[in-house]
C-alpha positions, 0 to 999 in steps of 0.5 A, spaced: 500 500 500 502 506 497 501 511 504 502 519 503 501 524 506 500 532 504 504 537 510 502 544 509 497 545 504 493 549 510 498 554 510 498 556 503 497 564 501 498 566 494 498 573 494 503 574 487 508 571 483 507 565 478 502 563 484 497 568 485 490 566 483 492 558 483 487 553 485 489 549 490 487 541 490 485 538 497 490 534 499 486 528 499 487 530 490 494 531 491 495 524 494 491 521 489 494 524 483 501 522 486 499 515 488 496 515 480 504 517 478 507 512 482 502 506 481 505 508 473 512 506 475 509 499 477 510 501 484 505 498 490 508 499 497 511 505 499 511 513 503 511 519 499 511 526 503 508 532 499 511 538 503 508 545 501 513 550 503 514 558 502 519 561 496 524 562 502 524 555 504 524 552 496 531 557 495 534 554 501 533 546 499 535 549 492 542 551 493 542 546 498 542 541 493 542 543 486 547 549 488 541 554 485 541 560 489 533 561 487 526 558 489 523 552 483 517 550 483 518 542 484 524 538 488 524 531 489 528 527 495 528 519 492 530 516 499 530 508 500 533 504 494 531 497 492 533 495 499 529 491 505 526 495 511 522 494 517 516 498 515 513 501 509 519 503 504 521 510 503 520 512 496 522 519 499 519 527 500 516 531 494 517 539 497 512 544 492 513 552 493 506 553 489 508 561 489 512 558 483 508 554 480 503 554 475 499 548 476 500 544 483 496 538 480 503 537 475 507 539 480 506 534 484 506 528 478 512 531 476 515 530 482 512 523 483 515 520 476 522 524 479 521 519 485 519 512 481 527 514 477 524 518 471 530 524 470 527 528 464 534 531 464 536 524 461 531 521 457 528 522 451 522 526 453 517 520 456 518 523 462 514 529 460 510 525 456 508 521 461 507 527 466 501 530 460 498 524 459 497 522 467 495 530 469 490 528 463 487 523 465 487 526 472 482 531 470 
């Protein structure tokens, strides 16, 4: 069984930026909408955490981990590899700073299919043919 949970989504204000006026989903949508792209990868069992943060929090794990001195709108932390564990894998953490963000439904997708290995830096563009299929399918 896939469990994941939705941390600061009754936190949002948008009041400008890429954000403003965005039409935030219910967590119960964000869940389903990340289990729909993890299920794709034949993924079954595993956590995700979706974490919305503000643009100040996005900047700092941006430079953090990818040395890029300015907020994004999506990142993902791809935890537990292939090994065993006591309780549910750890499929890892997908952080959204919806000030960024255009669509928080395709941000959450996107940073799923990045948990499940999907890297459209690498590929041939199926990642991000994937990630418009299952937001169509979604809506």
């Amino acid at each position: 069984m896939l469990e994941i949970e939705v941390i600061g989504i009754e936190g949002i204000a948008l009041e400008g930026g890429r954000g403003a006026g965005l039409v935030v989903p219910t967590a119960a949508e964000l869940e389903r909408l990340c289990a729909v792209a993890i299920a794709s990868a034949g993924i079954e069992e595993g956590h995700v955490a979706i974490e919305l943060v503000d643009a100040e929090r996005m900047r700092e794990l941006n430079r953090e981990h990818r040395q890029v001195d300015e907020p994004t709108d999506v990142l993902s932390f791809a935890v537990d590899g292939d090994g065993a564990s006591a309780g549910p894998r750890e499929l890892g953490d997908i952080v959204i700073c919806p000030e960024h963000t255009e669509d928080l439904r395709a941000a959450v997708i996107h940073g799923a299919l990045h948990l499940t290995g999907m890297d459209h830096e690498t590929d041939d563009g199926e990642m991000l043919a994937l990630q418009a299929e299952l937001l169509r399918w979604a809506q």
